[in-house]
C-alpha positions as CSV (number, residue, x, y, z in Angstrom):
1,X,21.3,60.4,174.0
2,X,24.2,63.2,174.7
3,X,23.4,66.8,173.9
4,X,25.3,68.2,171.0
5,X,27.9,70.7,171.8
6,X,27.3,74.0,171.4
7,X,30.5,74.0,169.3
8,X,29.5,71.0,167.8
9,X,25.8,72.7,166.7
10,X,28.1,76.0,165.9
11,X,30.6,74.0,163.4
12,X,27.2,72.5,161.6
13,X,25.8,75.7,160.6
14,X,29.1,77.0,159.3
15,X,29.3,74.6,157.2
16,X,25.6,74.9,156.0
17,X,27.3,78.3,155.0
18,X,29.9,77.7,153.6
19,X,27.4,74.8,151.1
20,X,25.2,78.1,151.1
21,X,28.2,80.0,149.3
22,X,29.1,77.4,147.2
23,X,25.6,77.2,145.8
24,X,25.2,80.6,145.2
25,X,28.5,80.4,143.7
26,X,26.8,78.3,140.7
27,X,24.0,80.5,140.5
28,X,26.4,83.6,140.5
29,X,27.6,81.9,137.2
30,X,24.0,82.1,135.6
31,X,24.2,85.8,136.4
32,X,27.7,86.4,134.8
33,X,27.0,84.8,131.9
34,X,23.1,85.5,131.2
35,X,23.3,89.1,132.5
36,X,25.3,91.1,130.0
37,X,23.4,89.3,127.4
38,X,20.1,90.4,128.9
39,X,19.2,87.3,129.0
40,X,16.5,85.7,131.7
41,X,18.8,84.2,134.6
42,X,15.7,82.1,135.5
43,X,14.5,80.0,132.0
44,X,15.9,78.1,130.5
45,X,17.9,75.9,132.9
46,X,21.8,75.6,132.9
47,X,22.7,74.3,129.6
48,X,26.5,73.7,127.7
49,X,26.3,77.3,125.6
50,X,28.2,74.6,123.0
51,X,25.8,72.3,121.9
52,X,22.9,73.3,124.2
53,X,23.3,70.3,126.8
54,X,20.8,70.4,129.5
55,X,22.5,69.7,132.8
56,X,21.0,67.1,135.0
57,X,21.0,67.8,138.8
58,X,23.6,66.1,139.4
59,X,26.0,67.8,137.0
60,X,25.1,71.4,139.0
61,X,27.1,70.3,142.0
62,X,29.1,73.2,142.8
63,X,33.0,71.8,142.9
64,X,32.3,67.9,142.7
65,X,30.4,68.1,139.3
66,X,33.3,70.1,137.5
67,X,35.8,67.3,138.8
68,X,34.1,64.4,138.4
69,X,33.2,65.6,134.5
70,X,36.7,65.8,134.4
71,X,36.3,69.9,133.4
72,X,34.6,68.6,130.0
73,X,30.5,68.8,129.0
74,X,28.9,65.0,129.1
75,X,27.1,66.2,125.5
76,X,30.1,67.5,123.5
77,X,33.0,66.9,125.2
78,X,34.0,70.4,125.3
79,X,36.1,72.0,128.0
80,X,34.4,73.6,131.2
81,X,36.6,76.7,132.1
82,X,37.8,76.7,135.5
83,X,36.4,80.1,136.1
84,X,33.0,77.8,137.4
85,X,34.7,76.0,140.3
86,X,36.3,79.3,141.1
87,X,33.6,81.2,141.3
88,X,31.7,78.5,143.1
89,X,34.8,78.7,145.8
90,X,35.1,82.1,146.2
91,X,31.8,82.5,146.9
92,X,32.0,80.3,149.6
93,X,35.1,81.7,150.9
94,X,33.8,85.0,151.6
95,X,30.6,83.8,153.0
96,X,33.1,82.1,155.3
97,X,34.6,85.0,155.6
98,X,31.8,87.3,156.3
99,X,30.8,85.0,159.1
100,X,34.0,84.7,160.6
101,X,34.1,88.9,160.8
102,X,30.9,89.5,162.0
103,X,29.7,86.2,163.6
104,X,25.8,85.3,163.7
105,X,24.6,88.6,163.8
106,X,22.4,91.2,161.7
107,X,25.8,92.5,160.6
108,X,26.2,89.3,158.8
109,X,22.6,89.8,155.9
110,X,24.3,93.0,154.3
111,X,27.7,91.2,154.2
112,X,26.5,88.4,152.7
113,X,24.2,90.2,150.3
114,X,27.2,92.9,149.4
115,X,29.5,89.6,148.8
116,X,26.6,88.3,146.2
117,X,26.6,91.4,144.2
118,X,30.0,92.3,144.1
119,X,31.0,88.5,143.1
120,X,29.6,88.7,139.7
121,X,30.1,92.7,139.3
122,X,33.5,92.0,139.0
123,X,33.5,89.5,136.9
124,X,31.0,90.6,134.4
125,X,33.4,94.0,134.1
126,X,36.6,92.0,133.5
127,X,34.6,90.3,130.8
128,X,32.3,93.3,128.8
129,X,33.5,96.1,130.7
130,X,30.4,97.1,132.1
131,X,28.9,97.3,135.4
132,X,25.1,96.6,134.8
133,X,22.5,99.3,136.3
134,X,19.9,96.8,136.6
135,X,22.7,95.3,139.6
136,X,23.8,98.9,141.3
137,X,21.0,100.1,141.3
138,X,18.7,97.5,142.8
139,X,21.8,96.9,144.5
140,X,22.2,100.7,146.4
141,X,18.5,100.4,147.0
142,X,19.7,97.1,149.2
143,X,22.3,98.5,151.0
144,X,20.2,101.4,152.1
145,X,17.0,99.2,153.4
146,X,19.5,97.2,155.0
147,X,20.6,99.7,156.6
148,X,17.1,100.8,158.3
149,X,17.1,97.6,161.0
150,X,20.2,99.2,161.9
151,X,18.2,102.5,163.2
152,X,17.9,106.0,162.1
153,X,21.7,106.9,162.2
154,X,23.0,103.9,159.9
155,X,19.8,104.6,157.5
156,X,21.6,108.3,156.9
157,X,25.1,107.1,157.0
158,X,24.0,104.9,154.0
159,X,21.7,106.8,152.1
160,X,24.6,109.9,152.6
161,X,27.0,107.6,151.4
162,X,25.3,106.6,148.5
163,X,24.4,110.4,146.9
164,X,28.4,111.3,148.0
165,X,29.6,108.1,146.1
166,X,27.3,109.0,143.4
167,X,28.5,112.3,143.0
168,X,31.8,112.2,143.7
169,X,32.6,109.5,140.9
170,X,30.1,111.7,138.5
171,X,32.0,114.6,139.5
172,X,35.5,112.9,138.7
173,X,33.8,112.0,135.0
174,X,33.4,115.0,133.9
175,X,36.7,116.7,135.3
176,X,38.3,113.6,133.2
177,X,36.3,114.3,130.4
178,X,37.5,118.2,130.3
179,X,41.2,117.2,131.0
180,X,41.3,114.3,128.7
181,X,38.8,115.1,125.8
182,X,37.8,111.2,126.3
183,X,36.7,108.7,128.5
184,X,38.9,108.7,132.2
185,X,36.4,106.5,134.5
186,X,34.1,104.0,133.2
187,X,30.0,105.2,132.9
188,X,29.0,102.4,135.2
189,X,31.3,103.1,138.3
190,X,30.0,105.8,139.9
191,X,26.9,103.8,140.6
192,X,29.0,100.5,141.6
193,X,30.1,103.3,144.3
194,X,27.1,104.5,145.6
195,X,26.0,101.0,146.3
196,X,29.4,100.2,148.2
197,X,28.5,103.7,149.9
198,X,25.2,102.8,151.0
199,X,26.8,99.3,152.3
200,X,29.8,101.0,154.2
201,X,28.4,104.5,154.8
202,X,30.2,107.3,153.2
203,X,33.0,106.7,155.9
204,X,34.7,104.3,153.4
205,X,34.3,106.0,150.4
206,X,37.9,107.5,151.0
207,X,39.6,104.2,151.8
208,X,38.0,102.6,148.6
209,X,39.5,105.1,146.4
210,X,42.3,105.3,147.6
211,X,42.8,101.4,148.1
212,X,41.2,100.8,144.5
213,X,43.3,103.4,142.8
214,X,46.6,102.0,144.5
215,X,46.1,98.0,143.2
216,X,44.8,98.8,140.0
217,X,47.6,101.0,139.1
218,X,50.1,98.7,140.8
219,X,48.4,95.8,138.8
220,X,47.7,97.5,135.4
221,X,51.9,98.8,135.5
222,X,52.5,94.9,136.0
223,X,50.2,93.7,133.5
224,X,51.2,96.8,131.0
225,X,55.2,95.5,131.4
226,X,54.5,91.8,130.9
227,X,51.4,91.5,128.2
228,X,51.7,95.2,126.8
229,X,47.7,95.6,128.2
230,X,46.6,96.8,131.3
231,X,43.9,95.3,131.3
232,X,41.9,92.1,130.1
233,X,41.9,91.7,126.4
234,X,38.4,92.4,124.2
235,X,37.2,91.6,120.8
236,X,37.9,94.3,118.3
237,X,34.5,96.0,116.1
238,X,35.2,97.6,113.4
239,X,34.7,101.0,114.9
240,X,38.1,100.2,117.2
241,X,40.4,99.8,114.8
242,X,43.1,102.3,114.4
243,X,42.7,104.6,111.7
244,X,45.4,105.8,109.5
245,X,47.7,108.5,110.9
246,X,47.3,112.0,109.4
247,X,44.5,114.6,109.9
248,X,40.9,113.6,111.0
249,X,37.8,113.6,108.4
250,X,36.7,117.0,107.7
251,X,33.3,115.5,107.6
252,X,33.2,114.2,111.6
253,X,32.6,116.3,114.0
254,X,35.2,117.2,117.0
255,X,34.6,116.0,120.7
256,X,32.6,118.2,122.4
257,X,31.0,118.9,125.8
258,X,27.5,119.1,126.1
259,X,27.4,120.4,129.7
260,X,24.6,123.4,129.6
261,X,27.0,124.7,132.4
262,X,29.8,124.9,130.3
263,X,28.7,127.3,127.4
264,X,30.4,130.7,127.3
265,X,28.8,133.4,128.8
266,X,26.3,132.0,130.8
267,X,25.5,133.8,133.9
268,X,27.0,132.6,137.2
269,X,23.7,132.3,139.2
270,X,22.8,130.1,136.0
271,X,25.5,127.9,136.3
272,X,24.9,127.2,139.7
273,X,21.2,126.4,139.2
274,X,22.1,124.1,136.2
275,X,24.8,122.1,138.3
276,X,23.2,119.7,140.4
277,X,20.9,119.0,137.4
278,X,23.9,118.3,134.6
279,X,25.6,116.0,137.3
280,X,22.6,113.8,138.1
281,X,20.8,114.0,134.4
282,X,22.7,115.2,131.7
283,X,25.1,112.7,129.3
284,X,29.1,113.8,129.8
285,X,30.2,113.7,126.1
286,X,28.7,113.8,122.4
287,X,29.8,110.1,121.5
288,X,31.5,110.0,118.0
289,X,28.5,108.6,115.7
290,X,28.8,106.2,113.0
291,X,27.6,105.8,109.5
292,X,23.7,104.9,110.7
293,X,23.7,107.4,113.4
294,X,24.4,105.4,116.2
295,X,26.9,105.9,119.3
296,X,30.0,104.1,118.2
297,X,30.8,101.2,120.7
298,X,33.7,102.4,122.9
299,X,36.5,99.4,123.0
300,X,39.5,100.0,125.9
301,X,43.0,100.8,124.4
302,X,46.0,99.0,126.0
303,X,46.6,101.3,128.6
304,X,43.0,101.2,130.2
305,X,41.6,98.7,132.9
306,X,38.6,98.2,134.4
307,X,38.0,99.6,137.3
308,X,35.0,98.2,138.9
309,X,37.2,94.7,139.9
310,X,39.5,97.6,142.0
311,X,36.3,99.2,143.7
312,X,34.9,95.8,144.2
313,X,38.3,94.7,145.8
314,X,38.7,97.5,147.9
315,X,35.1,97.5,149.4
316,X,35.6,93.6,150.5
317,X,38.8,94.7,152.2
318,X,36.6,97.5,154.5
319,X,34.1,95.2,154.9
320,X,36.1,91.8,156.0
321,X,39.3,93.4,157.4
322,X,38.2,96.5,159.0
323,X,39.6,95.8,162.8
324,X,42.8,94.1,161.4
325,X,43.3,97.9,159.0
326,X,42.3,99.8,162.4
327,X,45.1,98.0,164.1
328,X,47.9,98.4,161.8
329,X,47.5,101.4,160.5
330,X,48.5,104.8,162.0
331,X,45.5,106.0,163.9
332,X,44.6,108.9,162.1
333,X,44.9,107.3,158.6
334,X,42.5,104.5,160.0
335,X,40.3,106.9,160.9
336,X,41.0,108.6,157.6
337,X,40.1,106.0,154.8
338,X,37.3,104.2,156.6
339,X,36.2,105.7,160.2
340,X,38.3,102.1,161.2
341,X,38.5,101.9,164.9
């Protein structure tokens, strides 16, 4: 009996892969739906969220089971949104993807696992605007034991790049905060960049802000001229709804800062002690409260997007087309937005 191929053996496991991707895909789907919820992504199995359905195995087929329902539950009848398949085939694609960049090497684990975190992160933002903690957090924690096979130099390039990320975006909160007198970066970002830092080292952190900030502005100016919103459409609470023109309620208090460094008169040797601790710790505004005391809900005006799809975006384009960004770009803004070759 013939020997397979070494390209022969080589083509199966890519395709194992690629069915890998497509597999986490459907799982990825349980995570953007259960997740914001804070709901268990384990029990109960995957169900129609119409009439409660319990899928048989052979309904969880990643692609075929979407088609072959005819994009419709066997219980109800309802519509399956095409967002399932498309997740399901992204997934895949970038696992392809990751393997095509990096090959069968250790540089391949973090990719993947980066590529299964930032897959529903985006998602879930473009859906509640959130980015949860309980995913860049454990997520950054990754990225940095990841990073410890690699030896001592890409442990510190990753833990460095995770406090700078951190810090940076916190940083960038409360100058928009001062400037704005309201919300100019989303709570849940600077934490979705400190796990991309601790994935890329801090040597990207440049290149994904700059690359983020680019498309999403390009994008939202699009989206802004042909639906009048920058960004993806929520539901309205009653605590978003425009109020009346004219002066505010003598009764509500103003905006303020609560930033211990920030009160008049404090001593400079004071401020600098209280710094590091506001930036890590301390809460950037005092919320607007409603009638039970509570922080109102904040809802995005037309003009706001989320940001975390950008980051996500731009961290996938370091990661997969780093030598193909070295190439083409001048040499010393390669070496400026990522460290590319």
């Amino acid at each position: 009996m013939p020997t397979p191929s070494p390209g022969w053996i080589e083509t199966i496991f890519t395709l194992f892969l690629l069915v890998v991707g497509l597999c986490i895909g459907s799982f990825l789907n349980v995570v953007i739906a259960r997740v914001p919820e804070g709901l268990s992504i384990v029990r109960p199995g995957s169900r129609c969220p119409k009439c409660g359905h319990v899928l048989a195995w052979y309904e969880n087929i990643p692609l075929l089971s979407w088609l072959a329902l005819r994009a419709r539950c066997r219980g109800c009848k309802t519509p399956i949104s095409a967002r399932y398949p498309l997740v399901e085939l992204l997934t895949g694609l970038l696992y392809f993807a990751c393997l095509r960049r990096f090959g069968w090497t250790y540089e391949l684990a973090p990719a993947l696992v980066l590529v299964t975190l930032l897959v529903p992160l985006t998602f879930i933002d473009l859906d509640h605007w959130i980015l949860p903690l309980s995913m860049t957090v454990s997520g950054t924690l990754a990225g940095i034991a990841l990073a410890l096979p690699r030896g001592m130099d890409a442990f510190w390039d990753a833990l460095i790049g995770a406090g700078v990320g951190f810090l940076a975006f916190r940083l960038m909160e409360y100058v928009g905060w001062k400037l704005f007198k309201k919300e100019a970066l989303g709570a849940g970002d600077k934490y979705l960049v400190a796990m991309l830092g601790a994935f890329l080292s801090w040597r990207a952190l440049l290149g994904i802000l700059l690359f983020a900030s680019m498309q999403g502005a390009v994008v939202g100016i699009l989206m802004l001229l042909f639906t009048g919103r920058a960004g993806p459409r929520t539901e309205e609470t009653p605590a978003a709804k425009e109020e009346p023109a004219g002066e505010p309620d003598g009764d509500e208090p103003p905006l303020t800062m609560t930033w211990d460094f920030t009160r008049a008169g404090l001593p400079a040797w004071k401020r600098l002690v209280l710094v590091p601790f506001c930036l890590l710790f301390q809460p950037i505004p005092d919320a607007p409260l409603d009638e039970e005391g509570q922080e109102e809900d904040w809802v995005p005006d037309r003009t706001s997007i989320p940001f975390g799809p950008w980051l996500a975006l731009a961290g996938l384009e370091l990661l997969l087309l780093g030598p193909w960004l070295g190439r083409v770009l001048p040499p010393e803004i390669a070496m400026m937005v990522g460290g590319l070759p």
